[in-house]
MARTORVO-870414 format. One record per residue (C-alpha): residue number from 1; z, y, x. Coordinates in steps of 0.5 Angstrom, whole numbers, plus 2048, in hexadecimal, padded with zeros to 3 digits. Each point is the difference from the previous one (the first is absolute). Layout:
> k	z	y	x
> NUM	Z	Y	X;
...
***
This chain:
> k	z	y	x
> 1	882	884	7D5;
> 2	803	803	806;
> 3	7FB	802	806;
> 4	803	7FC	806;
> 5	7FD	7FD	805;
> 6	7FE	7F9	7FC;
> 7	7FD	805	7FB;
> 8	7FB	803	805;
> 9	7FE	7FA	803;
> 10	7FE	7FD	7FA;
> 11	7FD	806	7FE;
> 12	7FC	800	807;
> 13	7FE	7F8	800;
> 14	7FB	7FE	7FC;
> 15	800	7F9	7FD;
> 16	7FB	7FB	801;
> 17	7FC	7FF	7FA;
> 18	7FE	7F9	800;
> 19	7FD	7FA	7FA;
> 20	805	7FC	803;
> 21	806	806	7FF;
> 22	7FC	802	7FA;
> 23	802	7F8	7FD;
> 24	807	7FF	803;
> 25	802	808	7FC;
> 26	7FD	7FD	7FA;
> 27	803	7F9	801;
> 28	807	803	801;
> 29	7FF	805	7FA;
> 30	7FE	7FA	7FB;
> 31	807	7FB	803;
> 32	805	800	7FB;
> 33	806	803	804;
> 34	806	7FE	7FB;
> 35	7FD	7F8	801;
> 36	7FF	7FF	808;
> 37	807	804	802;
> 38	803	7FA	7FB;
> 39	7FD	7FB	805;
> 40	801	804	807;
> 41	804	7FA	804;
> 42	800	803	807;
> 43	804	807	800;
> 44	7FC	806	7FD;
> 45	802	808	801;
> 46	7FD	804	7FA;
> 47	7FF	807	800;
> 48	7FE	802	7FA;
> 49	7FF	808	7FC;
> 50	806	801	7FC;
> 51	7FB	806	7FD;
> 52	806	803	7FF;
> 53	7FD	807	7FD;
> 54	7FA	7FE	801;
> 55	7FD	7FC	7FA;
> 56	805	7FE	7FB;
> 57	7FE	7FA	7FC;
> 58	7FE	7FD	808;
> 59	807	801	802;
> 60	803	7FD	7F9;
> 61	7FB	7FA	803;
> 62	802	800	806;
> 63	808	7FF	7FE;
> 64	7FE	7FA	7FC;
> 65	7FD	7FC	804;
> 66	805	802	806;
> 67	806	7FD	7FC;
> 68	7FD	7FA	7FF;
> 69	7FE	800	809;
> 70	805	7FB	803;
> 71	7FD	7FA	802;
> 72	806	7FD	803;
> 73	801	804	806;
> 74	7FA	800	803;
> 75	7FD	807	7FD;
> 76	803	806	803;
> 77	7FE	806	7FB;
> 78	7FF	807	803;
> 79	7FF	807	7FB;
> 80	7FD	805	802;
> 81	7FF	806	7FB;
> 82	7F9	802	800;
> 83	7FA	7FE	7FD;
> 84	7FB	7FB	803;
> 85	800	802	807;
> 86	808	7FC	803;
> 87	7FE	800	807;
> 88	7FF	806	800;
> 89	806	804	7FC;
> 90	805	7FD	805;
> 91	800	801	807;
> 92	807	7FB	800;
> 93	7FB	7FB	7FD;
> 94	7FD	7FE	806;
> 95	806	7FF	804;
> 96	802	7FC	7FA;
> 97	7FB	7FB	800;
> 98	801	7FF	808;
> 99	806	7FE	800;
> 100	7FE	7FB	7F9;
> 101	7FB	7FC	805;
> 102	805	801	806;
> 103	804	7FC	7FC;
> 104	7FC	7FB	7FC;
***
């Protein structure tokens, strides 16, 4: 990743450490991704890792599941090349998930 001024800060600013982020961490890590996006209702941006040159077999995954996103309209799909860390890979990203809330 680059050093950019997302980076630093992130890099500067400690997360919280909490039982109660410890439990949403591992309940979210638990849900089953493919099967909550088909029931999304409300419009949904999705950043997701494309893994490209990162992880291959996460990456074939990752394509998989992506196809078969579409939940009629109402999921916004958005890669990022890179591995877990989207938010942080893109500096546009941001800019995109505002003008996304600004617009639903």
């Amino acid at each position: 990743m680059e050093n950019t001024s997302y980076i630093r800060k992130a890099q500067e600013t400690p997360a919280e450490f909490s039982v109660d982020g410890l439990n949403l961490m591992f309940g979210y890590y638990q849900t089953n991704l493919p099967k909550l996006l088909k029931r999304v209702e409300s419009n949904t941006f999705l950043a997701y890792a494309t893994f490209n040159e990162v992880d291959e077999i996460e990456q074939r995954y990752t394509k998989k599941y992506i196809k078969r996103w579409t939940n009629g309209g109402k999921l916004s799909l958005r890669p990022v090349n890179g591995g877990h860390y989207v938010h942080w890979t893109d500096e546009r990203l941001l800019t995109e998930i505002h003008d996304f809330l600004r617009e639903t």
